[in-house]
C-alpha positions as CSV (number, residue, x, y, z in Angstrom):
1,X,-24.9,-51.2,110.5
2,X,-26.0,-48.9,113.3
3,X,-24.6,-45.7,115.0
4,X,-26.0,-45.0,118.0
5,X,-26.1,-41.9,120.4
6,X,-25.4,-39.9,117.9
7,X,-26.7,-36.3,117.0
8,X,-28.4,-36.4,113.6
9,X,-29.5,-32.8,110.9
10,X,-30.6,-34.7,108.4
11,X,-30.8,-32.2,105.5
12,X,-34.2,-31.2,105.2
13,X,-34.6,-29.1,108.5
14,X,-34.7,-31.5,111.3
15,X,-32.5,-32.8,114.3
16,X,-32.6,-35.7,116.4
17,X,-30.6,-36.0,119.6
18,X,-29.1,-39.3,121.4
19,X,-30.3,-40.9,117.6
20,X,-29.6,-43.9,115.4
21,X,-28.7,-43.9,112.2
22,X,-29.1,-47.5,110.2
23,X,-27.6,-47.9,106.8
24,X,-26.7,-51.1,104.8
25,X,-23.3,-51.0,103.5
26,X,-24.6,-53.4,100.8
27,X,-27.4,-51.4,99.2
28,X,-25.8,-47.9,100.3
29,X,-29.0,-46.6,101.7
30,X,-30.0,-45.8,104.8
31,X,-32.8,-47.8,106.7
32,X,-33.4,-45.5,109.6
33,X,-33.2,-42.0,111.2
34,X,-34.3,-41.8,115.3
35,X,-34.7,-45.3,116.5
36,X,-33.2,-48.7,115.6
37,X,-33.0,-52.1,117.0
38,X,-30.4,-53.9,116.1
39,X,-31.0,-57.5,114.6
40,X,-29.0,-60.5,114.6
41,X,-25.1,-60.0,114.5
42,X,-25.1,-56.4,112.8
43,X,-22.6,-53.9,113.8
44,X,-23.3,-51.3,116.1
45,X,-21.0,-48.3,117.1
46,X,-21.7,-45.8,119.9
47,X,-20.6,-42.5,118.9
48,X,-21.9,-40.6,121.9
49,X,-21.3,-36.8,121.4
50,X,-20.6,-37.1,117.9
51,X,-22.7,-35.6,115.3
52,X,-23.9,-37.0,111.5
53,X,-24.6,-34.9,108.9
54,X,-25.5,-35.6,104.8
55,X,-22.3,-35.2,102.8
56,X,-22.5,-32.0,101.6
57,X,-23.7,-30.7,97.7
58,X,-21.7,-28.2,96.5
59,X,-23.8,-26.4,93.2
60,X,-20.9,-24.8,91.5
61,X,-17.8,-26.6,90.8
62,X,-14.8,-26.6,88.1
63,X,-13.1,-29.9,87.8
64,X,-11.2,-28.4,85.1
65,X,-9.9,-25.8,87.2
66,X,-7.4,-26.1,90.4
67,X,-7.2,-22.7,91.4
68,X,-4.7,-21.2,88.9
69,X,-4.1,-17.4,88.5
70,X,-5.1,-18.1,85.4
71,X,-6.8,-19.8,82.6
72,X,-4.0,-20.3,80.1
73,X,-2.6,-23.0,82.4
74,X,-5.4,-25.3,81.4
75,X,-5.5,-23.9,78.0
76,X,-2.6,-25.4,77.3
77,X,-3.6,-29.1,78.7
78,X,-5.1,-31.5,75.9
79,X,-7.9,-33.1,76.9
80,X,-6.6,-36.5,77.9
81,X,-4.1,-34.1,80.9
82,X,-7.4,-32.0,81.4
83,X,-9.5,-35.6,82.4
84,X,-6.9,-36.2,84.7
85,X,-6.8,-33.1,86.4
86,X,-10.9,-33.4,86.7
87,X,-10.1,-36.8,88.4
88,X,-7.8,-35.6,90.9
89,X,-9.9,-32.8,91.8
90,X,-12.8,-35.1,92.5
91,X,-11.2,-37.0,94.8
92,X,-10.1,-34.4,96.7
93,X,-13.5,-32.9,96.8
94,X,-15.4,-36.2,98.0
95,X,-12.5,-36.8,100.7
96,X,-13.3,-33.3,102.1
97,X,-16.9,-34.2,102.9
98,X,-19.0,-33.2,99.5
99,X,-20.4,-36.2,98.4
100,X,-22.3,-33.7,95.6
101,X,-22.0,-31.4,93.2
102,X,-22.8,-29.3,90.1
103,X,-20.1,-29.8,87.6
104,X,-19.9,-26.8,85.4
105,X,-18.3,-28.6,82.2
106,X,-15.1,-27.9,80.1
107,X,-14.6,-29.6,76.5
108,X,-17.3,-31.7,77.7
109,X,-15.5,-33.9,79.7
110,X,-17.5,-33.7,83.1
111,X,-19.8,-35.5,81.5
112,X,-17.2,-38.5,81.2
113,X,-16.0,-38.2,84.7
114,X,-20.0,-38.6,86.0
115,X,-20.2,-42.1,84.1
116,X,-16.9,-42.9,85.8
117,X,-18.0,-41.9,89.3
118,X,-21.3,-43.2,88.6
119,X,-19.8,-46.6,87.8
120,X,-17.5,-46.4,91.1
121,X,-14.6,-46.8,88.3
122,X,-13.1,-43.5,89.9
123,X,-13.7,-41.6,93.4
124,X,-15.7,-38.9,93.1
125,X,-18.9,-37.4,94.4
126,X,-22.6,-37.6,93.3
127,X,-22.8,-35.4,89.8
128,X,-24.7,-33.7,87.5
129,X,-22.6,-32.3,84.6
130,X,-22.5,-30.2,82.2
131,X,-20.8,-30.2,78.7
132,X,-19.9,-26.5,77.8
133,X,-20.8,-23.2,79.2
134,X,-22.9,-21.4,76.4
135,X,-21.3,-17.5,75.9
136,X,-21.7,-14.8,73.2
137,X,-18.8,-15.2,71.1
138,X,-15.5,-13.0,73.2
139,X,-17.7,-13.6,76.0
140,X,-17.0,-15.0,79.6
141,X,-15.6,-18.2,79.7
142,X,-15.3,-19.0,75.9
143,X,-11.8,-20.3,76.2
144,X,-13.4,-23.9,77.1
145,X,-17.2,-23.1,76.1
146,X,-19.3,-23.0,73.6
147,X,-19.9,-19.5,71.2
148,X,-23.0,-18.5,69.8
149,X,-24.7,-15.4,68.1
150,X,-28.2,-15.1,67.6
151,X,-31.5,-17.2,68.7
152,X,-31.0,-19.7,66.0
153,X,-27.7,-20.8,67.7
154,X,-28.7,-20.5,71.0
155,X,-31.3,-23.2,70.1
156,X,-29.1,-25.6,68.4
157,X,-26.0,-24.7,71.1
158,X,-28.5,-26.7,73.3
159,X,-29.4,-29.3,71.2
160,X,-25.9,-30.0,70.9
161,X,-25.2,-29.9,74.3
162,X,-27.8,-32.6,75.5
163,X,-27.1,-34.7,72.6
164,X,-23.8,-35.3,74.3
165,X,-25.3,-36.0,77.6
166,X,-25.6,-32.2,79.5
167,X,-27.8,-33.1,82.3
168,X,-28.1,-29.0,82.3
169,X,-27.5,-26.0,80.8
170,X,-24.9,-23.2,81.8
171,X,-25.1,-19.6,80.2
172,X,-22.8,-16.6,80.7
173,X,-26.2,-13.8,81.1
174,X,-23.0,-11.4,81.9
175,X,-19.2,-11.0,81.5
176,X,-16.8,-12.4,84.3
177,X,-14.0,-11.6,86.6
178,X,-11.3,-14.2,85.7
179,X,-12.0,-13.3,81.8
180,X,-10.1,-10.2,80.2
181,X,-12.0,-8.4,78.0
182,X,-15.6,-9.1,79.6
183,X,-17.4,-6.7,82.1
184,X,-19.4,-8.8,84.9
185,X,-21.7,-5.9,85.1
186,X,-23.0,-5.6,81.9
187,X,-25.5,-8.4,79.8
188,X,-24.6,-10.4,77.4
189,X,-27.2,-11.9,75.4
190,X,-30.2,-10.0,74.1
191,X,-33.3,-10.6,75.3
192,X,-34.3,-13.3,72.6
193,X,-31.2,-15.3,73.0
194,X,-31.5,-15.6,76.3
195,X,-35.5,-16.8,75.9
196,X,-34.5,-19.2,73.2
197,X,-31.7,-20.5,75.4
198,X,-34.2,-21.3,78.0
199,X,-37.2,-22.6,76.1
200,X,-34.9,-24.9,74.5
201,X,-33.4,-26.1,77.6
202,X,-36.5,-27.2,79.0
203,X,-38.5,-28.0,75.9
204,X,-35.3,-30.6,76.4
205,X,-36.0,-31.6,80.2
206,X,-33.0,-29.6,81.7
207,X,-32.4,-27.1,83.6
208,X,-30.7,-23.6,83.2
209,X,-27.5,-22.2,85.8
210,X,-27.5,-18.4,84.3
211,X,-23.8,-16.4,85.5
212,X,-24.8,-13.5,86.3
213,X,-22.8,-10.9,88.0
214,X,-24.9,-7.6,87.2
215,X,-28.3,-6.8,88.1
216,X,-29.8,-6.1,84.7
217,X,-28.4,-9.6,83.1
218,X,-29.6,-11.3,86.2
219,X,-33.2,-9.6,86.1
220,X,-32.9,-10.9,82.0
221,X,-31.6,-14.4,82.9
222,X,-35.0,-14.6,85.6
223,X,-37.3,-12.9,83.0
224,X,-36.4,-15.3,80.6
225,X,-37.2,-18.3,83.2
226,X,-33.8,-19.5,83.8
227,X,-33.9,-22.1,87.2
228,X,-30.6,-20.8,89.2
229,X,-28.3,-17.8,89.0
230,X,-25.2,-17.9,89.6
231,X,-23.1,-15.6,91.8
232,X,-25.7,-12.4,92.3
233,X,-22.9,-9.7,92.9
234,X,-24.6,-6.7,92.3
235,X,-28.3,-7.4,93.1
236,X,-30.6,-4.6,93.4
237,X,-33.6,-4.5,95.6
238,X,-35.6,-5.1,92.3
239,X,-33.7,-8.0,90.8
240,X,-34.5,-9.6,94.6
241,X,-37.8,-9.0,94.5
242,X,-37.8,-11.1,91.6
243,X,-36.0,-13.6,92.4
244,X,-38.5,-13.9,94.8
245,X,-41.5,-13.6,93.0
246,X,-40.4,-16.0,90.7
247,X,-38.8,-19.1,92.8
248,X,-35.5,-18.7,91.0
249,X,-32.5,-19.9,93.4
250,X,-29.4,-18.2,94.0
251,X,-26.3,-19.7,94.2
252,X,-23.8,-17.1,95.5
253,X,-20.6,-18.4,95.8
254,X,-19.2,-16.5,98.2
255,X,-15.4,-18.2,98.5
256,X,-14.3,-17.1,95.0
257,X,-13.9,-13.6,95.4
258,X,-12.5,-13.8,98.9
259,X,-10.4,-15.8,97.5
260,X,-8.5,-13.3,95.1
261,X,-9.1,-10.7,97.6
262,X,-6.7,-13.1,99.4
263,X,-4.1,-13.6,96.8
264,X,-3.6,-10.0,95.6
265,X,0.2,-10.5,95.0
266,X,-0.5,-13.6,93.0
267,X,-3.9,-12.8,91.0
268,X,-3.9,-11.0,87.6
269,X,-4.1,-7.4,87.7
270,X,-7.4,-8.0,85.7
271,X,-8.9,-10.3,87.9
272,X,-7.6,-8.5,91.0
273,X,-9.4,-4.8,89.6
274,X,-12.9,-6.4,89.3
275,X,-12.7,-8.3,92.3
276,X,-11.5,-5.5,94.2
277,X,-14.5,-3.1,92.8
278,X,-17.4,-6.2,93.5
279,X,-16.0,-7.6,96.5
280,X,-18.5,-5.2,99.3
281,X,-20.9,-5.3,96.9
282,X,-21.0,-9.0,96.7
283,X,-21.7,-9.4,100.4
284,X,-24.2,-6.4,100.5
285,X,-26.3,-8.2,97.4
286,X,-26.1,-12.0,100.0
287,X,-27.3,-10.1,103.2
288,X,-30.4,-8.4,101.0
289,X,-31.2,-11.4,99.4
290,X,-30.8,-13.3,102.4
291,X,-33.4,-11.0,104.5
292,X,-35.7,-10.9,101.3
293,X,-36.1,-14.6,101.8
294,X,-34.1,-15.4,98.4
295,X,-34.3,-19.4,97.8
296,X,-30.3,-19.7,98.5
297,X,-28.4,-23.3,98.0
298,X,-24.6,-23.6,98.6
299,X,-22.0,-23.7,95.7
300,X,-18.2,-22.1,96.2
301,X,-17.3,-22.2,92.2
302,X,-14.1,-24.2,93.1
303,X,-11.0,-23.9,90.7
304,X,-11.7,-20.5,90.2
305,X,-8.5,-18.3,91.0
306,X,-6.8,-19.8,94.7
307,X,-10.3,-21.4,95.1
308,X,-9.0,-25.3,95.5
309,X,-10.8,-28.1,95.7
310,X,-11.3,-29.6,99.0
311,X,-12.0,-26.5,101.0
312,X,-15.6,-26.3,99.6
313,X,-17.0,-26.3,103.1
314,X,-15.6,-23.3,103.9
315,X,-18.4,-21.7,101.9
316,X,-21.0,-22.5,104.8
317,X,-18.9,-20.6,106.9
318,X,-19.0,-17.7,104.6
319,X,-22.8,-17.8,104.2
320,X,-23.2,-18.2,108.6
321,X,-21.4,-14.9,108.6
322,X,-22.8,-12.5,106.2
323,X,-26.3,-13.4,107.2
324,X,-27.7,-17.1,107.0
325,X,-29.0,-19.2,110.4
326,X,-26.5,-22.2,110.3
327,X,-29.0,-24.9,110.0
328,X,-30.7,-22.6,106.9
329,X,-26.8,-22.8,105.3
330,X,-26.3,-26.4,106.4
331,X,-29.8,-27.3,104.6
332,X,-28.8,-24.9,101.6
333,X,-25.7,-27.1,100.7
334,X,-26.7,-30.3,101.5
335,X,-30.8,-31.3,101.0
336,X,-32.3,-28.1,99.4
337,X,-28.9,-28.3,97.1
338,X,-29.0,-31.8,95.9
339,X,-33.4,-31.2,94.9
340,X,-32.1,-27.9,92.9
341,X,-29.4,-29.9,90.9
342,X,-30.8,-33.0,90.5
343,X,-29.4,-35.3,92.3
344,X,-32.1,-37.5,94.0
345,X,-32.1,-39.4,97.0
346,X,-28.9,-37.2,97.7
347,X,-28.0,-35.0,100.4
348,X,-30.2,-35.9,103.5
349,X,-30.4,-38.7,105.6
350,X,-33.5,-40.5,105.9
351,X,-34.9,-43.5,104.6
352,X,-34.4,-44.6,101.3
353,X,-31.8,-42.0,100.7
354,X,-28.1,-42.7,99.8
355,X,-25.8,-43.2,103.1
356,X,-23.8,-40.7,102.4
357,X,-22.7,-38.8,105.4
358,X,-20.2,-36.6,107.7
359,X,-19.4,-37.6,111.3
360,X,-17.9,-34.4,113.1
361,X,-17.0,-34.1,116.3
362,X,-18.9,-30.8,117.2
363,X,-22.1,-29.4,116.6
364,X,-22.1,-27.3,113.9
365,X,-25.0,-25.8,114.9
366,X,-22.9,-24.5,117.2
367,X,-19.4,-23.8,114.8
368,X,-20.4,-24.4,111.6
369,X,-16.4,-24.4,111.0
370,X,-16.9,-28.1,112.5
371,X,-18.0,-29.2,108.9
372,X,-14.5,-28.7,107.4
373,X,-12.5,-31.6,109.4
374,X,-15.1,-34.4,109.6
375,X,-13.7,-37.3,111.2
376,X,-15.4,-39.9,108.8
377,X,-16.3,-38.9,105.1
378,X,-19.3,-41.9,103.8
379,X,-20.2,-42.0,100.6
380,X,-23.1,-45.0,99.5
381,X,-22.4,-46.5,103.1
382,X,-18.6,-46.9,102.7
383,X,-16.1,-44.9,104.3
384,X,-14.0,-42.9,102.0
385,X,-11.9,-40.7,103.9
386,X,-10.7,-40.5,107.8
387,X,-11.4,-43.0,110.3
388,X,-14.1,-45.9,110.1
389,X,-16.4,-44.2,112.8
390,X,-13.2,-44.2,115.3
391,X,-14.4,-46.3,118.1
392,X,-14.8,-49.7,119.0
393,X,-17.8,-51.9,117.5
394,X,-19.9,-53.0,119.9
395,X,-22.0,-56.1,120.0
396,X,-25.4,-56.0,118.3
């Protein structure tokens, strides 16, 4: 199948204008990027002033999560209600346009919902799951993760954790908003929990997500050679510099505090009182990383408080307007995303790759707000939301 006259970013950097895009509905791939002769009695669709874009990869999600005030509300699900919440919310996120993600993991059922999607027995997009986030017992996010104390549990907290299929590892290196009792700027592990955490992880082949909110537990999480940190809310011009120095990615997930902002009348006073005092600070510690030339790749942490699932493209916008060049933020959450997480083959469109793309009908190069209503969502060369390419087929 071909579309034709057709404006194409394909995820790495480039575009092509008045392109083709070949895929084979068959194999899911795509065949071509640029030029394309048709052959034989294949399909062919003209989608002059139209523009194709990889699905996007969102870094950060929660399928366990749908945006509650708060965490008792999935407490109280067993884990046959919490699986089906983690199925609904990955429909809605593939149907919005993210053919990708980073699953953070809960009770270690992402893990179960990736063979699932993998075996196209439910709709969902592209993962790489986790099983539990690892946290210092009272720590952030122990009501569905996994508590440990000391190096020899760290160690054997991972061992566990790829034993029953973690595809990577996700530490709490501070204290979190949407957690009472936990401060997001202070660290949480010493310094030889956090190392054991991360030789282990990769003595094991996987790679480390580190939450990190503060600067001196994101400066541990990098000293200790974690891959990605998560969030960055108070980053000093040191903790930048090595970020920098030492390739680690941030993933800064800008929509969950504006989202709480948001919802003041409906958050927790708890939540509401940190994200009130790291709001500024959040968007000061992007723009600095941004200009330092941070290695930054898209992720929203969706199902955090009033942060649904489906509006993970919003995110780019966010990133576009604190700092980022739009085809930068496009790349960050679609090709340079899917190489960080692991997903291969995903997130750009070129040959050999999986046809997994947006049509829109605007440039976002232009408004990146143009990514949030594609007008065809394609995942593996099959449309899976919106129209099928909305015009008329032409004759090969």
């Amino acid at each position: 199948m071909i579309l034709r006259n057709v404006r194409v970013l394909d995820g790495r950097g480039e575009r092509f204008e008045g392109a083709s895009l070949r895929f084979d509905p068959e194999s899911g791939r795509v065949d071509a990027v640029g030029d394309a002769d048709p052959g034989g009695d294949e399909p062919v669709y003209d989608l002059s002033g139209k523009t194709v874009v990889p699905g996007l990869v969102d870094a950060h999600v929660h399928f366990s999560l749908s945006g509650e005030a708060t965490v008792a509300d999935v407490m109280a699900m067993n884990d046959a209600e919490l699986l089906l919440t983690e199925v609904g919310n990955a429909r809605k996120t593939l149907e919005s346009g993210v053919t990708g993600v980073r699953a953070m993991g809960a009770r270690d059922l992402d893990v179960v919902l990736a063979q699932y999607v993998a075996r196209g027995e439910v709709a969902g997009p592209r993962m790489t799951a986790n099983c539990r986030s690892i946290t210092i017992t009272g720590g952030h996010g122990h009501h569905l993760g996994q508590e440990v104390d000391g190096p020899t549990e760290c160690r054997r907290a991972v061992r566990e954790q790829v034993k029953r299929g973690a595809e990577f590892i996700k530490v709490m290196a501070t204290g979190g908003v949407t957690t009472p009792g936990t401060d997001p700027d202070s660290a949480a592990f010493t310094d030889e929990e956090m190392a054991a955490l991360v030789d282990e992880a990769h003595r094991r082949g996987v790679h480390v997500a580190a939450h990190a909110h503060g600067a001196a537990g994101a400066r541990a999480a990098v000293e200790a050679g974690v891959d990605t940190i998560e969030h960055g809310t108070f980053l000093d011009e040191e903790t930048i510099d090595l970020l920098v120095a030492e390739d680690v990615v941030l993933v800064p997930t800008l929509s969950a505090p504006y989202h709480i902002v948001r919802n003041a009348d409906h958050a927790t006073d708890d939540a509401l009182q940190k994200t009130n005092d790291v709001y500024e600070r959040h968007l000061e510690s992007f723009a600095a990383a941004v200009e330092a030339g941070v290695d930054i790749v898209g992720g929203t942490d969706a199902g955090t408080p009033f942060n649904y699932h489906g509006t993970n493209a919003t995110e780019l916008s966010f990133m576009v307007e604190y700092g980022m060049d739009p085809h930068d933020a496009l790349v960050a959450m679609t090709g340079r995303a899917a190489e960080v997480v692991g997903l291969e083959d995903a997130g750009v469109l070129e040959p050999g790759a999986f046809a997994d793309f947006l049509v829109l009908d605007d440039d976002p190069l232009e408004d990146i707000g143009a990514v949030r209503d594609p007008r065809t969502v394609v995942k593996g060369g099959e449309v899976v939301a919106g129209d099928a390419f909305g015009v008329g087929e032409l004759s090969g």
